[in-house]
Residue frames as qw, qx, qy, qz and C-alpha x, y, z in Angstrom:
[[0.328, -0.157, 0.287, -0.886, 63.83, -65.37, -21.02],
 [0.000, 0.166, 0.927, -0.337, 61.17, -67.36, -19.33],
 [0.230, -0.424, -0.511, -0.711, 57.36, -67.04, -20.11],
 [0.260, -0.268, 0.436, -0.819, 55.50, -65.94, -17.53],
 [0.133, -0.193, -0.971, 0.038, 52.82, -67.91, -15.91],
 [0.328, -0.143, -0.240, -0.902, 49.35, -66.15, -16.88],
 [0.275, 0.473, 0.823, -0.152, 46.01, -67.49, -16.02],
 [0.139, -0.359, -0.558, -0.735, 43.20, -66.46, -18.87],
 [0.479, -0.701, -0.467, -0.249, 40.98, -66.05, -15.75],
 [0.145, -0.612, 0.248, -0.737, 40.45, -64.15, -13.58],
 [0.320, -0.153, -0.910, 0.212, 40.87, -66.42, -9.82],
 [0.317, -0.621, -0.471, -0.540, 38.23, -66.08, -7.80],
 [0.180, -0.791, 0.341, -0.476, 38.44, -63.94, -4.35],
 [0.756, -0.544, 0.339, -0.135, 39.02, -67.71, -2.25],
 [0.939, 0.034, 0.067, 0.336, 41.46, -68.98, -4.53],
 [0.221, 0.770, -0.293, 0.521, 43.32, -65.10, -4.78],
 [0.529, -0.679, 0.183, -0.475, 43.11, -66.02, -1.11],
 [0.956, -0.134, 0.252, 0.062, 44.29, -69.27, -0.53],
 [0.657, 0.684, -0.100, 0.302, 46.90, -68.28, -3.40],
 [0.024, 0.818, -0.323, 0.475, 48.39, -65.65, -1.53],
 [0.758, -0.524, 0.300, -0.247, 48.64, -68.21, 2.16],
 [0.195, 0.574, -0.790, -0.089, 50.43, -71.24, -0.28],
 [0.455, 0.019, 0.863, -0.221, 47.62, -73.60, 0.19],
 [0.112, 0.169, 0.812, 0.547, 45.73, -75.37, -2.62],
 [0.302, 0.046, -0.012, -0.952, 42.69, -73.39, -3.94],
 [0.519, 0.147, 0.756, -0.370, 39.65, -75.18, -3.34],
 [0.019, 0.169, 0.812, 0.559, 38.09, -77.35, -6.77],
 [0.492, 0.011, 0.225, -0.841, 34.83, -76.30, -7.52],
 [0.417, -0.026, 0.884, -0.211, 32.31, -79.42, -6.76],
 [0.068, -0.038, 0.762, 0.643, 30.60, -79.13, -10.33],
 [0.394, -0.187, -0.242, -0.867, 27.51, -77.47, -9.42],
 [0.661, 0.023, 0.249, -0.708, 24.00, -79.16, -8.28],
 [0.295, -0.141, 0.945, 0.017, 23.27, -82.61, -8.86],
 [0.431, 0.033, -0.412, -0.802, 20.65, -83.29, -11.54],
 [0.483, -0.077, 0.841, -0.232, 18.01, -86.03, -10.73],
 [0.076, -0.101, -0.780, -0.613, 16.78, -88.14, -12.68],
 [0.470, -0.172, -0.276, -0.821, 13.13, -88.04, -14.14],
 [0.701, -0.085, 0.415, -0.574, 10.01, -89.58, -12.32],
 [0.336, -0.004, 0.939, 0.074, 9.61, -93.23, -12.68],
 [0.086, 0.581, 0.788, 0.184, 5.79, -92.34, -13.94],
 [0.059, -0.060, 0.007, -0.996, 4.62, -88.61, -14.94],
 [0.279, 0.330, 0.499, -0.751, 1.18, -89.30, -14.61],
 [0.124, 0.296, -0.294, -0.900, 0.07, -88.15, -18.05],
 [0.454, -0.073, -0.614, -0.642, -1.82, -91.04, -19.08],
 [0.056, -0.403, -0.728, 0.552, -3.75, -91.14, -15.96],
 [0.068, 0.398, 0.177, -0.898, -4.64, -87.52, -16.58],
 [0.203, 0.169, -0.637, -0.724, -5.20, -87.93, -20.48],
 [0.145, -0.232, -0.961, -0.031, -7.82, -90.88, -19.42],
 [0.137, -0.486, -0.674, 0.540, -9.82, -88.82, -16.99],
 [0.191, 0.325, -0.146, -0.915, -10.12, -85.89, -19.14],
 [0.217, 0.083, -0.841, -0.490, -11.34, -88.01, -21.59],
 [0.117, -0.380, -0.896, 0.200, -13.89, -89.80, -19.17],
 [0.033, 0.567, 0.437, -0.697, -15.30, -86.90, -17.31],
 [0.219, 0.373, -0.250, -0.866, -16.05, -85.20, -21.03],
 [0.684, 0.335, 0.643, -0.080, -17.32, -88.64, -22.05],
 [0.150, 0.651, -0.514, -0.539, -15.09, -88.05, -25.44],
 [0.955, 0.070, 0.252, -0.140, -15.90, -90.44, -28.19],
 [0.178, -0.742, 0.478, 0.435, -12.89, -92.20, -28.87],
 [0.881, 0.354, -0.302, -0.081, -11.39, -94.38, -32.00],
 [0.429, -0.583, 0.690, 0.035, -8.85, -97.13, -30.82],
 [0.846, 0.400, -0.267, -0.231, -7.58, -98.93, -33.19],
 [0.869, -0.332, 0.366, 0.021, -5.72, -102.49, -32.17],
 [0.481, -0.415, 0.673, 0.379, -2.71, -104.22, -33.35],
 [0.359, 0.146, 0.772, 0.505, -4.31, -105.99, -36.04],
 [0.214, 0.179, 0.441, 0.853, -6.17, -102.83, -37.54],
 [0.237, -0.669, -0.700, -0.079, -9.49, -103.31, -35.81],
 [0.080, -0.200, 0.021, -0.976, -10.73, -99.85, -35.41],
 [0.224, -0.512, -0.824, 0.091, -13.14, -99.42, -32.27],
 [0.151, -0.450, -0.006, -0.880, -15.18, -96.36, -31.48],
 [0.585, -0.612, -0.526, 0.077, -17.01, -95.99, -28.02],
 [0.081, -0.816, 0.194, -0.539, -16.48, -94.17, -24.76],
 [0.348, 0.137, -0.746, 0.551, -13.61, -94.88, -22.13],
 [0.591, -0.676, -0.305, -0.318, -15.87, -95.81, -19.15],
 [0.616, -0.764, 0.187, -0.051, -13.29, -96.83, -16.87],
 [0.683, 0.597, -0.371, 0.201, -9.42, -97.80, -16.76],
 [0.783, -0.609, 0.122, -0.015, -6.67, -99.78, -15.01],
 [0.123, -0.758, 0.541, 0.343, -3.10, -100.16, -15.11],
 [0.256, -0.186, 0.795, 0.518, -3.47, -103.15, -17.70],
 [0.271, 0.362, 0.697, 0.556, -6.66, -102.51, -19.59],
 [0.281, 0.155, 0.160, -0.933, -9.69, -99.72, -20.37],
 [0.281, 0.550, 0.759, -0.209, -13.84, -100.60, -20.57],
 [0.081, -0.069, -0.507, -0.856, -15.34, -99.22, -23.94],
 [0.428, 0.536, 0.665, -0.295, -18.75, -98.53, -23.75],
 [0.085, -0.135, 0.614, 0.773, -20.27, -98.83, -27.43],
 [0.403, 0.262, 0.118, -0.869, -23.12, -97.63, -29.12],
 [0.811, 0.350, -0.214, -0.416, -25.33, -100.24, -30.45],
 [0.761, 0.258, -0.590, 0.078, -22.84, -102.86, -29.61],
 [0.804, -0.423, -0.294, 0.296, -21.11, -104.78, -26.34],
 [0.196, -0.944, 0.267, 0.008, -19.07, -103.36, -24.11],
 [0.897, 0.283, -0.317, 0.123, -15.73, -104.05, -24.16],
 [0.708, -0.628, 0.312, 0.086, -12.61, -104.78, -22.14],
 [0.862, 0.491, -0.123, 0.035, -9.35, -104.09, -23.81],
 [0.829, -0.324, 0.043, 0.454, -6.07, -104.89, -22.90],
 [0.040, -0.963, 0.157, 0.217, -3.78, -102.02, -23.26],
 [0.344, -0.371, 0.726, 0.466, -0.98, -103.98, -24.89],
 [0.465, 0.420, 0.682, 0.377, -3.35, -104.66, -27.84],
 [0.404, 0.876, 0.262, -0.033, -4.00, -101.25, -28.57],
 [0.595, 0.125, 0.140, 0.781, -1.50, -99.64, -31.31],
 [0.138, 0.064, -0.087, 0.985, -2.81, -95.74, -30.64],
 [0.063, 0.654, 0.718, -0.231, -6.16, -94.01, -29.37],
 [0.037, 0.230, 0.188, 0.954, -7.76, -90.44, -30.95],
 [0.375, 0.392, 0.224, -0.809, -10.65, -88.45, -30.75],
 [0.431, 0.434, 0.755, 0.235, -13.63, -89.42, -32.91]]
């Protein structure tokens, strides 16, 4: 005796359909295309500005350890303008700094 030929699913009503004519049941095209993520989310635009507009004092500390305190006056895509208390402003290059906090 021959085993029957079962599907574990149930087909769905255009391939019971197509089944039943003797033409091939259409594949299903694997949903929605994901895109990929944004080149640039923004965030440390936003994160800057918050920061300005509250005039937030921050600590940045640099590659080699120097630890600066002051407020972000202004920022560009390769550095940001410290204004410090009692001392120069500064102008640092965003590749020297290793992370930035709240004072």
């Amino acid at each position: 005796m021959e085993p029957a030929n079962r599907k574990l699913i149930r087909p769905s009503f255009t391939e019971a359909k197509a089944e039943a004519k003797g033409q091939r049941p259409p594949q299903p095209r694997g949903g929605p295309k994901r895109t990929s993520p944004p080149e640039q989310t923004n965030a440390e635009n936003f994160y800057y500005l918050k920061q300005m507009q509250s005039k937030t004092s921050m600590s940045i500390v640099l590659r080699d350890g120097e630890i600066l305190k002051g407020v972000i006056e202004w920022y560009d895509k390769d550095c940001l303008k410290v204004n410090r208390e009692g001392a120069p402003n500064l102008l640092v290059f965003k590749s020297n700094i290793k992370y930035m906090h709240k004072a």
